[in-house]
C-alpha positions in Angstrom: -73.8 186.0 53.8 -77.5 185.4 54.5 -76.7 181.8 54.9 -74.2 182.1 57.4 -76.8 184.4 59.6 -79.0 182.0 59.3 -76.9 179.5 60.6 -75.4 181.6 63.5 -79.0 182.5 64.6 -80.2 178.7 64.6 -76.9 177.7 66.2 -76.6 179.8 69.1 -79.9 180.9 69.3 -78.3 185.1 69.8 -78.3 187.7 67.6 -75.0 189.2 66.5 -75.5 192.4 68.5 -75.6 190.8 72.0 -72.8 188.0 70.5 -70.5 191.0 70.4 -71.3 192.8 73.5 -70.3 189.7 75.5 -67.2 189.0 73.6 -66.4 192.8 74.0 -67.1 192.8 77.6 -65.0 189.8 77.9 -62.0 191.0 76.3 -62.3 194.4 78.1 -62.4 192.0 81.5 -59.4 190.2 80.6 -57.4 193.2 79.7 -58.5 194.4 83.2 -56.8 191.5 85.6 -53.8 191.4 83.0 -53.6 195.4 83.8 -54.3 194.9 87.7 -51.8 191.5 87.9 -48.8 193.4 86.0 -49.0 196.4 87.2 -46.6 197.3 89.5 -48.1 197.6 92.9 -49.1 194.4 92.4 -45.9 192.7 91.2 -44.4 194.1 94.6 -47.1 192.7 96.6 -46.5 188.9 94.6 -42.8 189.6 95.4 -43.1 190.4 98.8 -45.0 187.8 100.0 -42.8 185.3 98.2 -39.6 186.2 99.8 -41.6 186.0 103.2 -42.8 182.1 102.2 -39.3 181.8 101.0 -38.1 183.2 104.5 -40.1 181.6 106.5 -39.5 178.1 105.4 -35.8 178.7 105.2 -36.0 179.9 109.7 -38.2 176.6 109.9 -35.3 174.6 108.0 -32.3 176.7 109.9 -34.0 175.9 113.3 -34.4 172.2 112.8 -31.1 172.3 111.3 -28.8 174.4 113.6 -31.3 174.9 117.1 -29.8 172.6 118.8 -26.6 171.5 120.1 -24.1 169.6 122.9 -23.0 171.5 125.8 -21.6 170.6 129.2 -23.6 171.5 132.6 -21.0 170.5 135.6 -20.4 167.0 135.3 -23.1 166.1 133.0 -23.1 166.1 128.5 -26.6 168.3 128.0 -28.2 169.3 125.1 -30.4 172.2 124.2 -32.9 172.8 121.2 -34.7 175.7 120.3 -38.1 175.5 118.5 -40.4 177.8 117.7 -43.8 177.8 119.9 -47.0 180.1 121.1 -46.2 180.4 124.2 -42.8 180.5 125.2 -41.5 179.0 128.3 -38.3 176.2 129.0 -38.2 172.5 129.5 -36.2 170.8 131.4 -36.5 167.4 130.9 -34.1 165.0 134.1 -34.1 161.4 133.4 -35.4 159.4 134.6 -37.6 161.3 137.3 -39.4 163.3 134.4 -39.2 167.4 133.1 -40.1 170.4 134.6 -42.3 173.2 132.9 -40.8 176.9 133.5 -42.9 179.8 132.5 -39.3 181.2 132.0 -40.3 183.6 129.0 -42.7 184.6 126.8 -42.2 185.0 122.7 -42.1 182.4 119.9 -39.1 180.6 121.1 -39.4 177.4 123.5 -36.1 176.2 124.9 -35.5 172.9 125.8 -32.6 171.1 128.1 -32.3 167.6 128.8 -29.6 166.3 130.9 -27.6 163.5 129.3 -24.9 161.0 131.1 -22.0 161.7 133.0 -18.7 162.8 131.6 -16.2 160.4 132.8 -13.4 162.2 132.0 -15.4 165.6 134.6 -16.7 162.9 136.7 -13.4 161.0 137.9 -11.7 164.6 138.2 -14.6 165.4 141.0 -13.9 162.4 142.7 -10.4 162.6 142.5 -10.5 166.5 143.9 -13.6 166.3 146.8 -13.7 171.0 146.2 -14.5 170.9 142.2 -17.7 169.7 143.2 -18.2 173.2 144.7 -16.5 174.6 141.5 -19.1 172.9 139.5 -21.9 173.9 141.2 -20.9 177.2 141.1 -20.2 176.9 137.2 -23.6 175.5 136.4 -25.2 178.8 136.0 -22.2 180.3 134.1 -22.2 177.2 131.8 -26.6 177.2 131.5 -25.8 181.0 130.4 -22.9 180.1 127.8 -25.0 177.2 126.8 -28.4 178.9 125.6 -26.3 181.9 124.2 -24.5 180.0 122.2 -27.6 177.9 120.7 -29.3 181.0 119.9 -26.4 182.4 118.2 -26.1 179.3 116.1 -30.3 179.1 115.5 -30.2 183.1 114.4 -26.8 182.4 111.9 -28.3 178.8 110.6 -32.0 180.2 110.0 -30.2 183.0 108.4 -28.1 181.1 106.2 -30.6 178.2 105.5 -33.1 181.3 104.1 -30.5 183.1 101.9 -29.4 179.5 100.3 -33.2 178.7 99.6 -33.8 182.5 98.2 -30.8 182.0 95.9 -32.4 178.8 94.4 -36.0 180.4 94.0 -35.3 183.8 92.8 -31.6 183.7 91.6 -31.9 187.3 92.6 -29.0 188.9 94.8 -31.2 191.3 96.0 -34.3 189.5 96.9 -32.2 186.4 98.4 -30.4 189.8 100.8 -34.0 190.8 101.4 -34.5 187.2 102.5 -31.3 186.9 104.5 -32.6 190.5 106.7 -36.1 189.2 107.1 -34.6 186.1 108.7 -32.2 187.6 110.9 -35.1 190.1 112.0 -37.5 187.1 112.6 -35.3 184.8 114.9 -32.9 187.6 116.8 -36.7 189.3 117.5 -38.2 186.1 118.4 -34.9 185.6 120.6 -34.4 189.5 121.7 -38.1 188.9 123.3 -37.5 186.0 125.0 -34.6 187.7 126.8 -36.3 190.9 127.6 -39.8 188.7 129.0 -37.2 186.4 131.1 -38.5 185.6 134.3 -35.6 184.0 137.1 -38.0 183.6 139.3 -40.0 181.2 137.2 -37.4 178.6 139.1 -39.6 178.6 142.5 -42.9 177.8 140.4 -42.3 174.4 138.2 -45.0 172.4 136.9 -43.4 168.4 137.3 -44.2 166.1 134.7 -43.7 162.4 134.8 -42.4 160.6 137.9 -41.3 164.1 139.6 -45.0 164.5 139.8 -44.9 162.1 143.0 -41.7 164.1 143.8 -43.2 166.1 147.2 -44.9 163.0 148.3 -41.8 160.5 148.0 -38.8 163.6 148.9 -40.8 166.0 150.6 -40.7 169.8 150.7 -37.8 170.0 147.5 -36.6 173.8 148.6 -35.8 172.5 152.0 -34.4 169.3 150.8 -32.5 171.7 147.9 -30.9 174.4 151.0 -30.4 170.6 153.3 -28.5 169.8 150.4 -26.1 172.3 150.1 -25.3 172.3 153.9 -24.6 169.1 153.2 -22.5 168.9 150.2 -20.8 171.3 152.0 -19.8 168.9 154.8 -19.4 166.3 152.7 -16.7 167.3 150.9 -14.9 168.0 154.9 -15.5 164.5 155.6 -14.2 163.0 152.5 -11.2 164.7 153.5 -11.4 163.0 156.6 -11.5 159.4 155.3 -8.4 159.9 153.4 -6.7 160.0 156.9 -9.0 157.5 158.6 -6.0 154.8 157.4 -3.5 156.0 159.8 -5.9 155.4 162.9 -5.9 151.9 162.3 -2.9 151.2 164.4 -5.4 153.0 167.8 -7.7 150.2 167.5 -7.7 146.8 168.2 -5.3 144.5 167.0 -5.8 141.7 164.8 -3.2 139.5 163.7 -3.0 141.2 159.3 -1.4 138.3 157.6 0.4 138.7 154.5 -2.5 137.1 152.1 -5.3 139.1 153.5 -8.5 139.9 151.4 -9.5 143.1 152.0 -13.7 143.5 150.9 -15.6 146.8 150.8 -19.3 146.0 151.5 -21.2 148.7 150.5 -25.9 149.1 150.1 -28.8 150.6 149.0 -26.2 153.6 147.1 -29.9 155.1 145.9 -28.5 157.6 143.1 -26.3 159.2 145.3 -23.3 160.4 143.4 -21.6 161.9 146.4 -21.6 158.2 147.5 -18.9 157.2 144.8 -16.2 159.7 145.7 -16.4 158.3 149.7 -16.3 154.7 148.3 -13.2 155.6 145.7 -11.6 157.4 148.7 -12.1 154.2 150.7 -10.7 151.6 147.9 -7.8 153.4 147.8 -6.5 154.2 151.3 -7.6 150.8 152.3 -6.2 149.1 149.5 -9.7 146.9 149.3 -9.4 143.9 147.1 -12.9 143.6 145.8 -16.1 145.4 146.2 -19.6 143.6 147.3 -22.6 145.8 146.1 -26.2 144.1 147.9 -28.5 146.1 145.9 -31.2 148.9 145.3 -28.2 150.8 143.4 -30.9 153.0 141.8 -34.2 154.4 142.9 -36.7 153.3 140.1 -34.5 151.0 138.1 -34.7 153.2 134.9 -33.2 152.7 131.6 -31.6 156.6 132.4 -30.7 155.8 135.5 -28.4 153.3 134.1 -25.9 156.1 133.6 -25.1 156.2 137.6 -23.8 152.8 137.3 -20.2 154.5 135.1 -18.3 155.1 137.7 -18.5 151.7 138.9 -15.1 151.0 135.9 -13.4 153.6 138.1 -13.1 151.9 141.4 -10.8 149.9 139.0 -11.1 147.0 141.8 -13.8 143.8 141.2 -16.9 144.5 141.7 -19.8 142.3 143.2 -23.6 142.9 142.5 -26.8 141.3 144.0 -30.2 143.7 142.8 -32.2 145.0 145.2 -36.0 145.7 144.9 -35.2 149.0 143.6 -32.9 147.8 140.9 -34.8 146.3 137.6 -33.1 143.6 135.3 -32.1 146.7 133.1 -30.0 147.9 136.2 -28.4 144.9 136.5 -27.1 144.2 132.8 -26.1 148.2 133.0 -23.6 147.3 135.8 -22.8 143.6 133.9 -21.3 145.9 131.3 -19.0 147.6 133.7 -15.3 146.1 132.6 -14.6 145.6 136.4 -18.5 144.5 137.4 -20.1 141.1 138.5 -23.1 140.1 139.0 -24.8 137.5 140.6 -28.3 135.7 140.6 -28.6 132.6 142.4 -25.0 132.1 140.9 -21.5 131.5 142.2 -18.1 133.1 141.5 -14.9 133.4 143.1 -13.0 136.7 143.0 -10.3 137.8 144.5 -9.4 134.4 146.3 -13.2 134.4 148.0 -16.0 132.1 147.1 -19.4 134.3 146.6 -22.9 133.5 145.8 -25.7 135.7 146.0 -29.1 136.2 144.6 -30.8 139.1 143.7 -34.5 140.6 145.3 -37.0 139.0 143.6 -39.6 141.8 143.9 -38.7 144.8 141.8 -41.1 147.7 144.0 -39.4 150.9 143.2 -42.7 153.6 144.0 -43.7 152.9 147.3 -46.3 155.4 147.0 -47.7 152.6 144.6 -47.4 149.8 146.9 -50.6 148.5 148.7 -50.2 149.3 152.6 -48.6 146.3 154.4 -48.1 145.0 151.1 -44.9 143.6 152.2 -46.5 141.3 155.1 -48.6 139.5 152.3 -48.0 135.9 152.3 -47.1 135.8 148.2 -44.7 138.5 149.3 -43.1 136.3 152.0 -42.9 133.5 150.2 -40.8 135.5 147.8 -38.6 136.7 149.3 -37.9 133.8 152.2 -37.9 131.5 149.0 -35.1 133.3 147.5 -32.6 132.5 150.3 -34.0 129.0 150.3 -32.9 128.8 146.5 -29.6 130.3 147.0 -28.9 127.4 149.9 -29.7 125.0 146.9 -27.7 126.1 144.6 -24.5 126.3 147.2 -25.0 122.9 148.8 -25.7 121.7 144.7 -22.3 123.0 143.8 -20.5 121.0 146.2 -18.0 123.9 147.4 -17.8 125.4 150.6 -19.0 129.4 150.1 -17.4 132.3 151.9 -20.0 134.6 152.1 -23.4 134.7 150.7 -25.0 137.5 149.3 -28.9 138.5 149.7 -30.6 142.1 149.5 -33.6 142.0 152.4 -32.5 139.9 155.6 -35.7 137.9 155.8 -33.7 135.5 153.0 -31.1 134.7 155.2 -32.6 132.4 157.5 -32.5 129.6 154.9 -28.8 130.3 154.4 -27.8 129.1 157.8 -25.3 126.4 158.2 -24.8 126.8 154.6 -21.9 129.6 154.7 -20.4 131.2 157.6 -21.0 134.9 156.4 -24.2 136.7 154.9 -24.1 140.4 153.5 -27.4 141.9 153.3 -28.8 145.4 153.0 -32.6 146.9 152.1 -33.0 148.5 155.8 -30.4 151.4 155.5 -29.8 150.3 159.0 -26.7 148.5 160.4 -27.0 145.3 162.4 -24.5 142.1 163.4 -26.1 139.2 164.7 -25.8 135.5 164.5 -28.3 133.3 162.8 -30.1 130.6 164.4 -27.7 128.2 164.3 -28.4 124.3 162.8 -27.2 121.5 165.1 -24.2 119.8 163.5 -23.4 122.9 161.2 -21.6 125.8 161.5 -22.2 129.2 163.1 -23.7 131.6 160.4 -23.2 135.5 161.3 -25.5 138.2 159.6 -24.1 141.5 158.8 -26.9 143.9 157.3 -24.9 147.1 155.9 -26.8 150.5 156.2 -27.2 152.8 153.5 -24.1 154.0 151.3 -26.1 156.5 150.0 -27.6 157.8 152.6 -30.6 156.7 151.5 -30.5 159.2 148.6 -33.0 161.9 148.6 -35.3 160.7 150.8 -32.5 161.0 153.6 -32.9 164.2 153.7 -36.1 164.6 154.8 -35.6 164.7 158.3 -33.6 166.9 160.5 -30.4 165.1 159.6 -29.2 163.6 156.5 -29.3 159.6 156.8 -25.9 158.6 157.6 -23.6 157.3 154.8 -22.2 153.5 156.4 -20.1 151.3 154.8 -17.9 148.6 156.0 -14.5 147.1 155.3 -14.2 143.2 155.9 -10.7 141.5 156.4 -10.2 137.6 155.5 -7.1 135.5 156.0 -5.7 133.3 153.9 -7.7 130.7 155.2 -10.8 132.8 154.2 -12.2 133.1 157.5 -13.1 136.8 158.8 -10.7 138.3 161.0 -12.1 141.6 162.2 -14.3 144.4 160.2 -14.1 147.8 160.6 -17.6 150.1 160.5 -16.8 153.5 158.8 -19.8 156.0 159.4 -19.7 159.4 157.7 -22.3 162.0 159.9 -25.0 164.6 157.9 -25.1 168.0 158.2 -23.2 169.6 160.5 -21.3 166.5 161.2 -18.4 166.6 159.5 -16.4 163.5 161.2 -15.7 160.1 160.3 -16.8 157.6 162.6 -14.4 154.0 162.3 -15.1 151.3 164.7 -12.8 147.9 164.9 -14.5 144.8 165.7 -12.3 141.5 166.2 -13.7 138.4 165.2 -13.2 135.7 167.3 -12.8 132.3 165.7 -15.8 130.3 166.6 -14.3 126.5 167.5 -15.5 124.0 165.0 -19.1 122.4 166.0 -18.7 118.7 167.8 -21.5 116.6 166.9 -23.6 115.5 169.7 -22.8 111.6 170.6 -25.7 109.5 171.2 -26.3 107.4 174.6 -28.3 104.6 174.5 -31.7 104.9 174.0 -31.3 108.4 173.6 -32.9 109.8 169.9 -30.3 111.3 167.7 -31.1 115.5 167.7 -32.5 116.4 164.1 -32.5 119.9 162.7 -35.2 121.9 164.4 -38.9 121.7 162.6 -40.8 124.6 162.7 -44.4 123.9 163.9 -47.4 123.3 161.2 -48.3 126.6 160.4 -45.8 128.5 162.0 -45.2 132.0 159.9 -41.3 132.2 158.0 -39.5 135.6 158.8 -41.3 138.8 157.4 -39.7 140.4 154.6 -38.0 143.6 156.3 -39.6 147.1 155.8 -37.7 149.7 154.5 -37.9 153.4 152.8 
């Protein structure tokens, strides 16, 4: 016994006494925070905040899982997603011109809504019936409504569900995992419930843009007056697309041309700028003049957009041919959207024959879709000129390289046509959303070259509204006989806001008498093609908006 004391006081250096106060203390100190940890308060507390972890994760599964979904706005496939947030608020996300920030709410719910593509199906219904596109507009708020209630329902039942299925596999506990199911269900429909009671409708008038809509009031203007222009003008819209489908029986009022029985009837149409009021006219027009091919001569789209690629569907339900040159609005990813249309062609310093008509055309070789971007008088500059004066110089290439005669010729600005003189007898053009027939200086030796620059289909999109009347919508229908010379074209003009008529104009064509060669006299020089002078400037591109 002595030697074990011994050996206890050498080893640890304490006596026995204080040895057994500590291990007493820390037995008594153990026994403590085993009595505070099980004791029942404090098994409550551990529970409680377990089912709310467990809840809580389950709402953040259910809402990734179920807060979001499909729905239909109008014409368009949308979808809409619920996450949680700080702040609140609703997105609004419009390709391709950017979103819009809405202090719409406050609470821990952000909604989002991002317009998809068209519905075909919706889409050719509203071209087929010119009212539904009043009916849809007036069902947009109705199906925004339906839309958001219906997401919410399905966030609230998924977060629910997803939190009672992860309770159940943690606790195995059919009351905790009900405990769980409540908290969620309290969590989102609160989260939800003060969304809907903080709503603010006037949070419309006062976006913050994002993305390109930031250069929105620069590019369109003042957007309410644009938005109330807008309406007026849908409005009359829809009167005047009434009025084309009787603009076929006036036909026989107007001049006469001899119609033969082969004659190619072409729809030349420009510069549509993502106005999808412009397809219904241009259906409307396929069909009561039973056109045999459609020629497009570019800026299709406003900035050329991967999204924007969406406006180019409805080109498959003109269910004619359809011709395409870009325009400097239109990017190469414009240009293979419409190559995919079933019915679509499109052309860069390329030929094709359609419909019994020989076409070339070449498309813009700038791609300048944000003027705002653009140096002032950038279009004057001499690479710029070159450009687009050496496109129509290419195109004349290729045709007299082919070794065909070409019915009409295709280019976007009319500064390319110049080159193209002599080479065809016809050249479509658009960029100046302005309508203008005139010959082209014509080549000794070679035949007369007319110029027909179409105006703007679309009215120049948004940026036609701006002033105090919408830009016109033109268009013009082009008849050939069987020799594929152009009898006569008619020039259909559909008016802006409180103009509802339909303004169709004939013009014969009278066939220019084939060119006699000059015959020499002695000693008299044999006349050469004209040479401009050293230094002499080519044709500037034209401006446009």
């Amino acid at each position: 016994m002595d030697r074990r004391r011994n050996d206890t006081g050498a080893a640890g250096g304490t006596s026995p006494p204080a040895a057994r106060r500590v291990l007493r203390w820390s037995r008594s100190a153990v026994r403590g925070v085993r009595a505070v940890v099980t004791s029942k308060p404090s098994r409550r507390t551990g529970t409680a905040l377990s089912i709310i972890a467990v809840t809580v994760v389950g709402i953040v599964v259910g809402v990734l899982l179920g807060g979001r979904m499909q729905t239909d706005i109008g014409p368009f496939r949308a979808e809409m997603a619920i996450t949680p947030s700080v702040d609140g608020g609703t997105t609004v996300t419009i390709p391709p011109l950017g979103a819009l920030q809405l202090s719409s709410h406050s609470g821990p719910a952000h909604l989002s809504v991002r317009l998809g593509s068209l519905d075909q199906r919706r889409t050719e219904a509203l071209i087929d019936d010119p009212a539904s596109i009043s009916r849809a507009s007036q069902s947009a708020v109705s199906d925004v409504t339906n839309g958001v209630i219906r997401v919410g329902v399905r966030t609230v039942a998924v977060s629910v569900l997803a939190s009672m299925i992860l309770a159940a596999l943690v606790f195995r506990r059919t009351r905790r995992v009900a405990w769980s199911g409540g908290l969620a269900l309290l969590i989102t429909g609160g989260s939800l419930g003060i969304a809907a009671l903080t709503f603010r409708p006037d949070s419309i008038e006062e976006p913050r843009y994002e993305g390109l809509l930031v250069n929105a009031p620069a590019i369109v203007g003042d957007a309410r007056r644009i938005a109330n222009d807008y309406g007026r003008y849908a409005d009359q819209l829809q009167r005047m697309v009434g009025n084309v489908s009787q603009l076929y029986t006036t036909v026989s009022t107007l001049p006469v041309f001899d119609q033969e029985q082969g004659t190619v009837r072409v729809l030349h149409v420009s510069d549509l700028h993502l106005n999808p009021t412009a397809w219904q006219v241009v259906r409307t027009v396929v069909e009561q003049f039973k056109i045999d091919v459609v020629i497009d001569t570019g800026d299709m789209t406003d900035w050329g957009s991967e999204p924007e690629a969406s406006f180019v569907g409805s080109i498959g339900l003109l269910k004619v041919p359809y011709v395409f040159i870009r325009g400097n609005h239109d990017s190469p990813a414009t240009a293979a959207a419409v190559d995919r249309q079933p019915n679509a062609v499109v052309l860069d310093n390329s030929i094709v024959n359609v419909a019994g008509l020989t076409i070339a055309g070449i498309g813009d070789p700038r791609f300048t879709p944000d003027k705002e971007t653009s140096p002032a008088g950038s279009g004057a500059l001499p690479q710029t000129v070159d450009q687009v004066t050496g496109a129509g110089e290419k195109l004349a290439s290729t045709i007299r390289a082919s070794g065909k005669p070409v019915d009409i010729a295709l280019v976007h600005d009319p500064a390319s046509a110049e080159a193209l003189s002599g080479v065809t007898p016809l050249v479509l053009a658009g960029h100046t959303h302005s309508r203008e027939v005139r010959e082209l200086p014509q080549v000794p030796g070679a035949m007369p070259t007319q110029l027909q620059v179409q105006g703007s289909t679309g009215g120049a999109g948004l940026r036609g509204l701006e002033g105090d009347k919408p830009t016109p919508l033109a268009m013009s229908v082009l008849y050939f006989d069987q020799q594929r010379a152009l009898q006569a074209y008619d020039d259909i003009l559909l008016g802006g806001t409180g103009e509802a008529q339909v303004n169709l104009e004939r013009h014969v064509v009278e066939k220019p008498e084939p060119p006699t060669p000059a015959t020499p006299t002695p000693g008299t020089p044999t006349p050469a093609s004209p040479i401009p002078p050293a230094g002499a400037p080519p044709p500037d591109p034209t401006p446009t908006g």
